[in-house]
C-alpha positions in Angstrom: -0.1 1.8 -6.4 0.9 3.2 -9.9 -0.6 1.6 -12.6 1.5 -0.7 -15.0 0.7 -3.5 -17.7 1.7 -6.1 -14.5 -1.2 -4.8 -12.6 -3.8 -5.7 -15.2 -3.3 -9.4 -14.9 -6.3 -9.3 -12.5 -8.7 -8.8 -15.1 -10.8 -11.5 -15.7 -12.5 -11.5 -18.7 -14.0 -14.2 -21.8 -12.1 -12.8 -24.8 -8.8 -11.3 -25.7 -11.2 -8.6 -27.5 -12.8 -8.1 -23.6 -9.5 -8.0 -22.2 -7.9 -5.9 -24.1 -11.0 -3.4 -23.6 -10.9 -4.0 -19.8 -7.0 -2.9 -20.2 -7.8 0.2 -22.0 -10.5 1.4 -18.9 -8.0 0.8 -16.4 -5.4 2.9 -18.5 -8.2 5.0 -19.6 -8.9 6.1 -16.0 -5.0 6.0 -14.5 -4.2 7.8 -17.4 -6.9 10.8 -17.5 -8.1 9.7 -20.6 -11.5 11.0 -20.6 -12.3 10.3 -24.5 -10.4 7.1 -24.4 -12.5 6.1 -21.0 -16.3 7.4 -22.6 -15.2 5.0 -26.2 -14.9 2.0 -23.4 -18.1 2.1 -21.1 -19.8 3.1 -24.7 -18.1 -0.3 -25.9 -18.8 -2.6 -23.1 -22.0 -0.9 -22.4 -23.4 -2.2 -25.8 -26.0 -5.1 -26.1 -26.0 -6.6 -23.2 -28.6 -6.2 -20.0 -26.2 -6.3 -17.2 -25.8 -2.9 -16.1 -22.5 -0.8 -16.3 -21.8 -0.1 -12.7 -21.5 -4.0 -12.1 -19.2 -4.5 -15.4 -16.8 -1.8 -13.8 -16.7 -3.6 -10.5 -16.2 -6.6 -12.4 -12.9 -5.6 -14.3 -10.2 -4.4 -11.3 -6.6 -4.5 -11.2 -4.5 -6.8 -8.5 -5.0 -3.9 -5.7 -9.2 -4.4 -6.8 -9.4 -1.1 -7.4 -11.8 -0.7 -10.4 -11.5 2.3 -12.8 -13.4 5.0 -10.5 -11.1 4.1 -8.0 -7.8 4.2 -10.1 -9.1 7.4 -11.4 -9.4 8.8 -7.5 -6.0 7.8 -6.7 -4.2 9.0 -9.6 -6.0 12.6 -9.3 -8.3 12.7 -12.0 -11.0 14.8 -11.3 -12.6 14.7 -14.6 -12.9 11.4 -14.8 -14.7 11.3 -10.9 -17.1 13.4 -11.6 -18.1 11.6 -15.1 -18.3 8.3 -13.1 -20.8 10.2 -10.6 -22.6 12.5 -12.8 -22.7 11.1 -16.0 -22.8 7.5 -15.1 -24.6 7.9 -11.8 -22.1 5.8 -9.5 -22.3 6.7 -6.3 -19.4 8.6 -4.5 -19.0 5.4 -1.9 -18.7 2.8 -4.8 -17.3 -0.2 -3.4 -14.6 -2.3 -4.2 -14.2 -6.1 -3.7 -12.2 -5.3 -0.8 -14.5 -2.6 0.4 -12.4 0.4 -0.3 -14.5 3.6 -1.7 -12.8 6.3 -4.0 -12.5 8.4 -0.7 -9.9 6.0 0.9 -7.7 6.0 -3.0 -8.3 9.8 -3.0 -7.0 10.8 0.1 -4.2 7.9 0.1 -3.1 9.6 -3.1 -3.2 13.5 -1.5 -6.1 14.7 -4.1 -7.8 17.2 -1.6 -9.9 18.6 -4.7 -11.2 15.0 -5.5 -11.8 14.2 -1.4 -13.8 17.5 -1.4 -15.9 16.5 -4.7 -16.4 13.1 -2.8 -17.2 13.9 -0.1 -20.0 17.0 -1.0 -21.5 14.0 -3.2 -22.2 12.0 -0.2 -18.9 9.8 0.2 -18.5 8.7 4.0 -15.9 9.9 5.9 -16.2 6.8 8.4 -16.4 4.3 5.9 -14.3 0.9 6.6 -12.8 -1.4 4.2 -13.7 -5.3 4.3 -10.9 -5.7 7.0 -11.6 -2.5 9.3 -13.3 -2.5 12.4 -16.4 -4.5 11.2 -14.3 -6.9 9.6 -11.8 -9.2 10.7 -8.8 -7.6 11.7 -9.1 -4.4 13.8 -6.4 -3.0 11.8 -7.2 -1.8 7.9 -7.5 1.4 7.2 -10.7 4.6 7.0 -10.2 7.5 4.5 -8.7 9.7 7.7 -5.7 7.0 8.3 -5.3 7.3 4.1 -4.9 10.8 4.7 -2.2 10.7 7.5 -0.4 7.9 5.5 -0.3 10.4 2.5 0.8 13.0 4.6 -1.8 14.7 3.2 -2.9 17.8 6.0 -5.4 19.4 3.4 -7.1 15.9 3.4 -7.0 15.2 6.7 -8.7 18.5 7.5 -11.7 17.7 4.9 -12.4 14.5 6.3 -12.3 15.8 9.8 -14.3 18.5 9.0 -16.8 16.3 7.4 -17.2 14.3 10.6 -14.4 11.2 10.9 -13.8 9.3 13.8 -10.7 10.3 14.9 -10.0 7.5 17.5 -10.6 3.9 15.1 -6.7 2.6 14.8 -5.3 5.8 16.3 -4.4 7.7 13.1 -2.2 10.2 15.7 -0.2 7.1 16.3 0.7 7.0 12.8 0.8 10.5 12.3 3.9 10.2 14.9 5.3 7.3 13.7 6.2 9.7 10.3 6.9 13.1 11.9 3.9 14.6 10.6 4.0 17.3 13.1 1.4 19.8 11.6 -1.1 16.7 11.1 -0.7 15.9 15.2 -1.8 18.9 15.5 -4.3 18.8 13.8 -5.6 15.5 14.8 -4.7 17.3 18.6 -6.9 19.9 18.1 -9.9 18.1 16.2 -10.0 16.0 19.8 -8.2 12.9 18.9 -7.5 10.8 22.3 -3.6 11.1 22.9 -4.4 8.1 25.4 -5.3 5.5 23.1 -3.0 2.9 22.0 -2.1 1.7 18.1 -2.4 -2.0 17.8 1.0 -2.5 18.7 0.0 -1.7 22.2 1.7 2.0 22.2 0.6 5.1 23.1 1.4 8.3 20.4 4.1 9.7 22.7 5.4 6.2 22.8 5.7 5.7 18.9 7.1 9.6 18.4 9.8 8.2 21.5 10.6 5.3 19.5 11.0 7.2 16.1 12.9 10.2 18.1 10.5 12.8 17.3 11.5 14.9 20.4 9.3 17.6 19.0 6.2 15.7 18.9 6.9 14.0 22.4 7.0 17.3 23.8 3.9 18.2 22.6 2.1 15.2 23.6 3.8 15.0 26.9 1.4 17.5 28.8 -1.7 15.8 27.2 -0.8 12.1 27.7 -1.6 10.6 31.0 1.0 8.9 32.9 2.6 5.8 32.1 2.6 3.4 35.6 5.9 1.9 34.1 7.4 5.5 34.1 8.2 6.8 37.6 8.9 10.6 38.1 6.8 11.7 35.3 9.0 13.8 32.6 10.0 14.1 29.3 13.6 12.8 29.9 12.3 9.6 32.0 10.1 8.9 29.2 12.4 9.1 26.5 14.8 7.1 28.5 12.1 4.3 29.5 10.9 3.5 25.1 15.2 2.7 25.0 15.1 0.6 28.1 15.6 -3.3 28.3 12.1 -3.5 29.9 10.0 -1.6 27.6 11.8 -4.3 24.9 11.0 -7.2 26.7 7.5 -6.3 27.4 6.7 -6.3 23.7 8.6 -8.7 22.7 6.5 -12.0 23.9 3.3 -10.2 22.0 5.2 -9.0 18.7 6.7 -12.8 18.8 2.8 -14.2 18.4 2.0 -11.1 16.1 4.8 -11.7 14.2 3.8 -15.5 13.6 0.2 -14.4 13.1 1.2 -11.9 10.6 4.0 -14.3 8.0 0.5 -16.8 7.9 -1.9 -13.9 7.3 0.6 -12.2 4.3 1.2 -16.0 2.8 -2.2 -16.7 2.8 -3.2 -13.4 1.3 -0.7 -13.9 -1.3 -1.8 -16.9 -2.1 -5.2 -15.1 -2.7 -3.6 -12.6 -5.0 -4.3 -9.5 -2.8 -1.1 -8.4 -2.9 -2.1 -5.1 -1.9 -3.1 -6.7 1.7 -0.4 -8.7 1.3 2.2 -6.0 1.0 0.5 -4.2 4.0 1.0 -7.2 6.1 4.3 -8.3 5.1 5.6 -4.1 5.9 3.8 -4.4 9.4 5.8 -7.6 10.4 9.0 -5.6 8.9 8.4 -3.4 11.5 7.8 -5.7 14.2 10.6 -7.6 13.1 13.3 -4.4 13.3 11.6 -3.6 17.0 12.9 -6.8 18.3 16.2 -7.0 16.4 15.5 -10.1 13.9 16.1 -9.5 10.7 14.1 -11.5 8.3 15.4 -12.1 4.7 12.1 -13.6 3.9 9.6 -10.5 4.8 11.6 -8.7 2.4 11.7 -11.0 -0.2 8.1 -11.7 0.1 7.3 -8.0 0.2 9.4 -7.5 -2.7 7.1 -10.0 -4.7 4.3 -7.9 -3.4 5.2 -5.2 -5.4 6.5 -7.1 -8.3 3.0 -8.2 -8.6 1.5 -4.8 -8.2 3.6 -3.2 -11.0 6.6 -1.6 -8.5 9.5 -2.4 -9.8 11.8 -0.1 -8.0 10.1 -0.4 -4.5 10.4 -4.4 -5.7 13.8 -4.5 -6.0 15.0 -2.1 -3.3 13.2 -5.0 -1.0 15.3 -7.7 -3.1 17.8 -5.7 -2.5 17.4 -6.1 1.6 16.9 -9.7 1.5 20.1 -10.1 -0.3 22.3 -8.3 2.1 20.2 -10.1 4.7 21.0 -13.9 3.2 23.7 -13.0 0.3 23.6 -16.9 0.2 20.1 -17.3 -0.6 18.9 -18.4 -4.1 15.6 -16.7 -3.8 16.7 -13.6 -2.8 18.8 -13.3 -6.7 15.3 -14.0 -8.5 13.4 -11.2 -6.8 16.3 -8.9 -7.6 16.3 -10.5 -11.2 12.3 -9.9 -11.6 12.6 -6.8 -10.5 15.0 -5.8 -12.6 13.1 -7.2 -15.5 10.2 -4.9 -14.5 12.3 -1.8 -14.6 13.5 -3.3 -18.1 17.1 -3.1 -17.0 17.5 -6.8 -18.6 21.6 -6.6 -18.7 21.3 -6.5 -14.6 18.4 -8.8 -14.6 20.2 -11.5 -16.2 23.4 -11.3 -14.0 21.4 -11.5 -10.8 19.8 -14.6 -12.6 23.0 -15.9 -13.0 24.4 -15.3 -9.6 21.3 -17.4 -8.2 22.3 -20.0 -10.4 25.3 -20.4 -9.1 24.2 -21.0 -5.7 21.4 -23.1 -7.3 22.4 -24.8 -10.6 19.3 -27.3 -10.7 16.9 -24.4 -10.3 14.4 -24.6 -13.8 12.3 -21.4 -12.6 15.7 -19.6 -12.3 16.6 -21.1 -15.7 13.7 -19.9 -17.1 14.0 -16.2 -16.0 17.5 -15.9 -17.0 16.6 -17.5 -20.3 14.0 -14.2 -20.6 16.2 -11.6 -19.2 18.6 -13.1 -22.2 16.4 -12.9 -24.8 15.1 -9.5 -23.7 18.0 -8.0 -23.5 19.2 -9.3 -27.4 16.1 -8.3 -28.9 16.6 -4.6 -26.9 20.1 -4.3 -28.3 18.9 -5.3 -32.1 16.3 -2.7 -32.0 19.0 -0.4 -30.6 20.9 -1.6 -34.1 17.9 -1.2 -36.7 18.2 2.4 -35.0 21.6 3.5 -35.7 21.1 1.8 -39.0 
């Protein structure tokens, strides 16, 4: 989640003079600004009794990760340890969504910042506001950050400093990306090759379905049985993940989770927590590839995800998908055209404006964008003028 300008809209704040401070301790701790970042707490910390800690968790960006949290994502070190030494935060500080610096560290592979965490007291079993306690059964702890990083340094510190290995099956995921020296770790730390991700498959299942034959072999001796799967073996598991039957047997559950999961993203959308959002919209991508329907809207949706969050390219590669998958479809041209516009290519932002238009003329929100993308891309090539002038 790389900061931008796009991911400050967030910030909610009384005065343009507040907001533009809020801006600059966002930038300040993304950045590794340390001076910058000591000029703003100094600044926001004047006359006034509410206390600093709650300010900070009061100015976030669209992910609601506050500035400790930005910091521990984007590798700072510096800037954790003023936050917990200078400032007296503690190494769990909370976010709005219930994410600690622990889970931003390890998501972002800082093993140096996990380790400072975590020999400050940071838990290594935390859960975020939709983990296991929550509502969902499905969010992530710092040790699935870790694997979803591909991080193994990280994964072996919060192992090490006691995490559950077994909450949401992070050696499911671990296969699911060929992360072949984290299964083993995970293996050998005692995680439960027997327990199944939420999609109702075992490890060896998902490394099948991915065609990680190396990982398959390795969990084969460890895995128990599968009733479906007569003659035990490597081959006649292999061969069963391909078969009709194993399709069909997921398919009626994916269908419902597929349903459930388009309501949850829109509705966290509407919410602006785009980051959950964007999590739920690439899990129902996912389910939506397994059963062969290919859904222009995920992808759009997902695209807007990022858009919001400050990814342009990741936004537009999604746009990009949705187009092929409706090259018909009005909607699909403005994601591609605001993506565009966030990677400031406004010369290819206006076009796929355009092309929208044509398949929707009366559109005034396409209107508008094009009429942007226009004006953005005159004013770039009058500055490129006053240059050569």
């Amino acid at each position: 989640m790389p900061l931008s300008i796009l991911s400050l809209a967030n910030v909610s704040m009384a005065s343009s003079d507040e907001t533009k401070k809020a801006m600059r301790l966002l930038e300040a701790a993304s950045s590794g600004n340390l001076r910058l970042l000591k000029e703003v707490v100094k600044e926001l910390n004047e006359g006034e009794a509410q206390g600093i800690a709650d300010k900070i968790k009061g100015i976030t960006d669209v992910n609601g990760a506050t500035a400790f949290h930005l910091a521990a994502y984007h590798g700072r070190t510096d800037i954790c340890q003023y936050f917990v030494q200078d400032l007296g935060f503690p190494a769990d500080f909370s976010s709005d969504y219930g994410d600690t610096p622990l889970f931003d560290a390890a998501m972002g592979g800082h093993a140096t910042i996990a380790r400072y965490l975590l020999s400050h007291g940071a838990n290594p079993v935390a859960l975020n506001r939709q983990g296991v306690n929550g509502a969902e059964n499905t969010e992530f702890t710092p040790i699935l950050s870790s694997v979803h990083a591909g991080s193994l340094e990280c994964t072996k510190l919060i192992i090490k400093a006691g995490a559950d290995l077994n909450i949401n099956c992070p050696l499911a995921m671990a296969c699911n990306r060929g992360l072949i020296e984290i299964v083993k770790c995970l293996l050998e730390a005692g995680a439960d090759p027997n327990i199944r991700n939420e999609n109702g498959w075992l490890p060896i299942e998902t490394a099948g379905l991915g065609k990680k034959w190396d990982i398959v072999e390795m969990l084969f001796p460890l895995t128990s049985p599968v009733p479906e799967v007569l003659d035990w073996s490597v081959q006649r598991m292999l061969k069963y993940v391909k078969s009709n039957a194993f399709k069909k047997k997921n398919e009626e559950i994916f269908g419902k989770n597929l349903a459930d999961l388009k309501v949850k993203g829109a509705d966290l959308f509407k919410k602006k927590e785009y980051a959950y959002a964007y999590f739920i919209y690439d899990k129902a991508i996912g389910i939506a590839s397994f059963i062969g329907s290919g859904d222009a809207t995920l992808f759009s949706n997902r695209s807007l995800c990022s858009y919001q969050m400050g990814e342009g390219y990741r936004a537009w590669k999604d746009a990009l998908a949705a187009q092929r998958l409706r090259p018909d479809w009005p909607k699909a041209y403005y994601c591609i055209g605001a993506a565009l516009m966030l990677l400031m290519d406004y010369e290819q932002a206006s076009r796929a404006f355009m092309d929208g238009l044509q398949l929707d003329p009366t559109n005034r929100e396409m209107k508008e964008a094009h009429r942007e993308a226009v004006d953005c891309l005159k004013e770039t090539l009058l500055g490129e003028e006053r240059v050569i002038w």
